[in-house]
N, C-alpha and C positions, 0 to 999 in steps of 0.2 A: 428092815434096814439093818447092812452090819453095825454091829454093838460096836467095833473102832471108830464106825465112821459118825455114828453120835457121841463118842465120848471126845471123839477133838472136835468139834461142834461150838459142845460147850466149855469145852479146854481154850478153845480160839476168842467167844463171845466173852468168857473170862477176862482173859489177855488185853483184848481190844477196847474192851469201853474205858475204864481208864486211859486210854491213850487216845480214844475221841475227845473226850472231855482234856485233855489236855492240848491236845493239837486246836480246837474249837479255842480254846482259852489263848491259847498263841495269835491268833486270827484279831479276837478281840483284843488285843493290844497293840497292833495296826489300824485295826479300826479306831480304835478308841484316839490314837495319835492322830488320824487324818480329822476326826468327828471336833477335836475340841482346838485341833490347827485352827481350821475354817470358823468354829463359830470366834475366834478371835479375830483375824480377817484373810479376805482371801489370798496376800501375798503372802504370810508364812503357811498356810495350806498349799500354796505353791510352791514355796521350798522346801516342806517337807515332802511333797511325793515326789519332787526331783532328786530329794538326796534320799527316797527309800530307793530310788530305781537305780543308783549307783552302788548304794551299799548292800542292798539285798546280795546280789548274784557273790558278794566277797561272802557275807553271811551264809548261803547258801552252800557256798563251796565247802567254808570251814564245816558244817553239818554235814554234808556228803562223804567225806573224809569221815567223819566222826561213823558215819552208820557203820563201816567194816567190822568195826569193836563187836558190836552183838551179836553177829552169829558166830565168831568165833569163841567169845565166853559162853553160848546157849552150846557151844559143841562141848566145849571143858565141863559144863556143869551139867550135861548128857551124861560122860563119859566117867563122871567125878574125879576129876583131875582139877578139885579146887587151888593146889597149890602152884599151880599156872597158871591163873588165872591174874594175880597180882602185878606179877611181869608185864603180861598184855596188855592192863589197864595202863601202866606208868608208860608202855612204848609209845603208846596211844597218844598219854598226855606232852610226850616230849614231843610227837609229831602234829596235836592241832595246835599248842602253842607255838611254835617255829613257827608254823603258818600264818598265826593269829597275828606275832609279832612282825612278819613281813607282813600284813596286810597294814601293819600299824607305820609304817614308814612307807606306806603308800601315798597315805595322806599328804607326802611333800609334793605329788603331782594334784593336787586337788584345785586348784587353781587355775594351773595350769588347762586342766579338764574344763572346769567352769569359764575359761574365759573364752573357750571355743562354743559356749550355748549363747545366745542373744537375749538376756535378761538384765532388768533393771537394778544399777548398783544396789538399792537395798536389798532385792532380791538373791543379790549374789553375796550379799556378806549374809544374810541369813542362813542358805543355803548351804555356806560355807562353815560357819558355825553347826548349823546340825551336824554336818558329815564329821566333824571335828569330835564329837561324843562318839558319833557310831563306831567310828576309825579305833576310839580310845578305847571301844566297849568288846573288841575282837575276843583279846587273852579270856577275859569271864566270860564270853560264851565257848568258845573252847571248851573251855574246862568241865563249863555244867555239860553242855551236849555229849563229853567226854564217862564223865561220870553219869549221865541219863543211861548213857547203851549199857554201861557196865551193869546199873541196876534191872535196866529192860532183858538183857541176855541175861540174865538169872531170873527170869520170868516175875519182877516186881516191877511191876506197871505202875501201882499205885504210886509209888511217890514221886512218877514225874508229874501225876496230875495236880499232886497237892502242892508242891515246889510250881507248878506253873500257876496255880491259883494265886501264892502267895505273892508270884511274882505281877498279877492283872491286881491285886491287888494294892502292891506299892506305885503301882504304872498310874493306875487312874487319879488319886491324890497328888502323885508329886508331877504328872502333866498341870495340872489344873493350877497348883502352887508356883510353880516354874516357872510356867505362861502369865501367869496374870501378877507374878510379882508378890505374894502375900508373905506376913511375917516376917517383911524388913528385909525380902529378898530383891534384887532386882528382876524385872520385867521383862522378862526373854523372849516372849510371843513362841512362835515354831522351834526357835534354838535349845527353847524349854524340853520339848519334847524328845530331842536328843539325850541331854542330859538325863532328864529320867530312866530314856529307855536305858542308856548305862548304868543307872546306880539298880534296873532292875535286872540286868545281867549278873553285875557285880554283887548283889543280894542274893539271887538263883546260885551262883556257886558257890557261896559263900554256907547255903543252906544245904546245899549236894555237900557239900564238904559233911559239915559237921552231921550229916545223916549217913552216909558211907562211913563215918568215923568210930558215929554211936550207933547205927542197925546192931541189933544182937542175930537179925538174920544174913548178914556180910560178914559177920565175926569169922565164918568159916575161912572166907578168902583173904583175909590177914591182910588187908590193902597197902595198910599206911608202916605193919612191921618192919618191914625191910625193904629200902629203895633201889632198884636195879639200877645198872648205869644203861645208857642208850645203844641199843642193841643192834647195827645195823641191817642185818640181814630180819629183823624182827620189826623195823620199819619200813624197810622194801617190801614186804610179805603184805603189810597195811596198805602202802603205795597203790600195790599191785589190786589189790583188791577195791581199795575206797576212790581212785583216781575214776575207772569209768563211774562208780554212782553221784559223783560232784560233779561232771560233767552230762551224763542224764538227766540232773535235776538243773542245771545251768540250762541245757538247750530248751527243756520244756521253761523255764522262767521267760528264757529272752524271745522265746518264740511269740509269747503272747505280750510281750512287751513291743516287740516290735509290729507285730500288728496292729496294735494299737498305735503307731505311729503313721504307720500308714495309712488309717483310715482317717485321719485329721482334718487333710483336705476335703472330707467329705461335710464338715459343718461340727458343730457339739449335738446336735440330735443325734447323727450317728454314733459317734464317740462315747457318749453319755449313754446310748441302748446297749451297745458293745458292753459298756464296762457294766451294766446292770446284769447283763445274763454272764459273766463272768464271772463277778462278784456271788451270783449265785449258787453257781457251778463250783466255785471254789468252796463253798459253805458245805453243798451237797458231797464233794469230793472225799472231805474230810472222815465219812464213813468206810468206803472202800479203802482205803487211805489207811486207818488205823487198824482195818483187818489184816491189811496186809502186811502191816509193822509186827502185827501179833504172829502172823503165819512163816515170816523170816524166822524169828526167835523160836516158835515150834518146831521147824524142820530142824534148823539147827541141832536142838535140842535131841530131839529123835535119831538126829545122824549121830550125836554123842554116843546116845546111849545104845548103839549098834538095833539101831530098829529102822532102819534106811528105808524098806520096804512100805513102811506104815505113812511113809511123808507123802504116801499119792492119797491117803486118807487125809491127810490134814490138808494137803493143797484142793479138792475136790469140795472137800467142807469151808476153805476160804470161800472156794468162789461160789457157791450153792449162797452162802452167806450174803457176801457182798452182791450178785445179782437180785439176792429176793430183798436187798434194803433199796438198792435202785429202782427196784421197777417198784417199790412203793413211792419212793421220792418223784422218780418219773412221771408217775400217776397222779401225783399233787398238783406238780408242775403244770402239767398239760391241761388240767381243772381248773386250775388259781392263777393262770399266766398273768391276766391282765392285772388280779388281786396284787397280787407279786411285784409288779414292774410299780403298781401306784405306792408303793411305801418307800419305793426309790425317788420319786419323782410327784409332782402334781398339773403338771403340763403335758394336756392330751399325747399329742406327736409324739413326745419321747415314751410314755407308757404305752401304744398302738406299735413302735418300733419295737422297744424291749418285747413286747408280747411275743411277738413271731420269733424274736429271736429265741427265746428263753422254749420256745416249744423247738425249735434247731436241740437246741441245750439240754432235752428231756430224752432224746436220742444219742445224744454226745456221751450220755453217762454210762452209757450197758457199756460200750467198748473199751470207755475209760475205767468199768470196775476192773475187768475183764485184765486190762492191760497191766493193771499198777496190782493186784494181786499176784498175775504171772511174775512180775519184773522183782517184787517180794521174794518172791518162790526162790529165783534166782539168786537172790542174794543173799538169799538162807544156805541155798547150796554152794554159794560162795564161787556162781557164774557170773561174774561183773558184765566181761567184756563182751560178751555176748547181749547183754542188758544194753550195752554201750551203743553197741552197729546196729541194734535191732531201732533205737529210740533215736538216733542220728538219721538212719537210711527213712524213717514211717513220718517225722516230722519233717524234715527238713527237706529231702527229696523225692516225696511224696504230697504231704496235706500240705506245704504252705505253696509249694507251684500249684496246687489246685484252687489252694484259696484265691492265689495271685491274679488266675485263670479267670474264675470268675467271677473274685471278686474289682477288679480292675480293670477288664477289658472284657470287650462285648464279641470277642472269640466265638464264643458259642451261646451264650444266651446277651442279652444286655446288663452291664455290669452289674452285681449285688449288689456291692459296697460289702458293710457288715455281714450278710447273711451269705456271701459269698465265701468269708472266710469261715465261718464256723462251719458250711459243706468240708472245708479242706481240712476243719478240724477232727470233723466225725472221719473221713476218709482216712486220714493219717493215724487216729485211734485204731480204725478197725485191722490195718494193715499191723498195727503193732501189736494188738489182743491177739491176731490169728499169729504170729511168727514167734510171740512170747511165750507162746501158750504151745506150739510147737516145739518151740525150746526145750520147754519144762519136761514133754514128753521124752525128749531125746536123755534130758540127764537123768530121768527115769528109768527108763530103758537099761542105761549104762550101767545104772546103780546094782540095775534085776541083775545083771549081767556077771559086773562084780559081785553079787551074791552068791 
């Protein structure tokens, strides 16, 4: 095997695991919000998954935006052009905070939003309350996801994983405290849960802060020496860049958000199997996932340092990576289906449904490494738009009329329901792994070319 293609290998597996275990630790503090909602009672578990399913795709965005930061500091710190590096960071921070803060004056339509859904008064002032933390908790996430990339593009994985631990770590206390009222506080139930999650945002940047401030490995790029003013043509350059990956990561959120909406009508069995192979899939995800966050920052990096040529080693070695951890996962899946769907549930029907689905979901995953590796690739080489029409044209005008297809109308077979749309799922992955992964060849190519 070439000697390049095993040393980004473990140049990548480096990179990567800390940023599993981090992203993993992000998950758990979702879960852990909805797990101690419910055992409170089901109406604030109610309003918190309606008010994550409002504020997520705001959250989302701000992080999409935020991803552009890192391959352009993995290219400075390529090319050692650390004292550009500082500029970039603060453009950064002026443009997700803008953002953050118009998301925070969003909030005066929340009502307005909420009095268009059919839920019961208490429900809606709960509801209303949570989003009322989330809306307040925008600027501190900004910031840390701001300063996460700056530290990720300089190839220091490790401390988003330990900033995100510290952060599952204030989560899970101050839910529990919040919710049930202890130490003289008032009783918040689900609105609790909001709260905390802001004071663990507000915590997370507050600890990026003061670790950016004192790393003696950042001392090179001088962050906080001298404060640029706001650069316009240096936030359009961001624009340009971060607007298609916040909208790729939008379409894929709402896609399965709205499937999930549609499949309602079918009963809570269906619904309930849906959201188990989901739920799983998203856990599985998180590998490919953090390979690929590592393999943006490597190409980056490599383009820096005038080694453009060696990026089809490190894209090659992402995905040799992420294929042989899915088709181990895969493997499990397909073994332990039923295992699997019973630690979601203990009601035959819904684990015999999850089952089948979650073996759908064992196939779902080759295309999906495949896909979210390539679309990395691309945004390592600082190809958005292209990320953008590829992840628009494969879900949207692709897998979800198939799902629709079959999963709703007995067009061609009798309807699925669920199983219906995870066919449109796997189909709209593969349409986008084969055109991602085409992509990647072409900026390839260009690169030989430019060589």
């Amino acid at each position: 095997m070439n000697p390049i293609f095993i040393k980004e290998i473990k140049t990548l597996g480096k990179l990567a695991w800390p940023l599993l275990i981090a992203q993993v630790t992000q998950t758990l503090m979702g879960v852990s919000d909805t797990i101690m909602a419910g055992r409170y009672n089901s109406v604030d578990m109610a309003a918190v998954a309606i008010g994550v399913g409002i504020s997520l795709p705001i959250l989302v965005f701000i992080q999409g935006i935020s991803l552009a930061l890192s391959p352009i500091v993995s290219r400075l710190d390529g090319s050692k052009k650390f004292e550009q590096v500082a500029n970039q960071v603060q453009q950064m921070l002026y443009l997700s905070t803008f953002i953050a803060l118009l998301a925070v004056t969003l909030y005066l339509f929340v009502p307005y939003l909420l009095a268009q859904i059919d839920m019961s008064p208490i429900m809606l002032e709960k509801t209303q309350g949570y989003l009322f933390y989330m809306f307040m908790a925008a600027p501190a996430f900004a910031i840390y996801q701001t300063l996460r990339n700056y530290c990720e593009g300089l190839s220091l994985t490790r401390p988003s994983m330990v900033i995100m631990f510290i952060g599952l770590l204030v989560n899970i206390p101050a839910n529990y405290i919040l919710i049930n009222g202890l130490f003289g506080l008032p009783e918040m139930g689900g609105v609790g849960c909001g709260l905390a999650t802001m004071l663990v945002f507000y915590t997370m940047a507050m600890v990026t802060i003061l670790y950016t401030a004192k790393a003696k490995k950042l001392s090179h790029c001088r962050l906080y020496s001298h404060w640029h003013k706001p650069n316009i043509n240096d936030i359009k350059a961001f624009l340009s860049l971060g607007l298609p990956i916040a909208f790729t990561l939008i379409f894929e959120v709402s896609l399965f958000a709205v499937v999930a909406v549609m499949l309602a009508p079918f009963g809570p069995l269906i619904v309930a199997s849906h959201q188990i192979a989901l739920n799983v899939s998203s856990l599985i995800f998180m590998l490919p996932l953090s390979i690929g966050l590592a393999l943006a920052i490597r190409i980056g990096f490599l383009i820096g340092e005038g080694r453009a040529q060696d990026t089809k080693y490190a894209y090659y070695s992402g995905l040799l990576l992420a294929v042989s951890t899915v088709f181990m996962t895969a493997t499990t899946v397909v073994l332990f289906n039923e295992h699997i769907a019973s630690i979601y549930s203990n009601e035959i029907p819904v684990i015999a449904t999850a089952a089948g689905l979650l073996l759908l979901a064992s196939l779902f995953q080759f295309p999906d490494a495949i896909q979210v590796v390539s679309a990395n690739a691309l945004r390592g080489y600082k190809d958005t738009r292209a990320m953008l029409i590829i992840s628009f044209f494969s879900y949207w005008l692709v897998g979800f009329p198939v799902g629709i297809l079959l999963g709703l109308t007995d067009f061609i077979v009798p309807k699925m329901a669920a199983a219906g749309f995870w066919i449109g799922f796997i189909t709209g992955l593969s349409i986008a792994a084969i055109l991602m992964f085409g992509r990647v060849k072409v900026i390839q190519k260009r690169l030989q070319i430019e060589a």
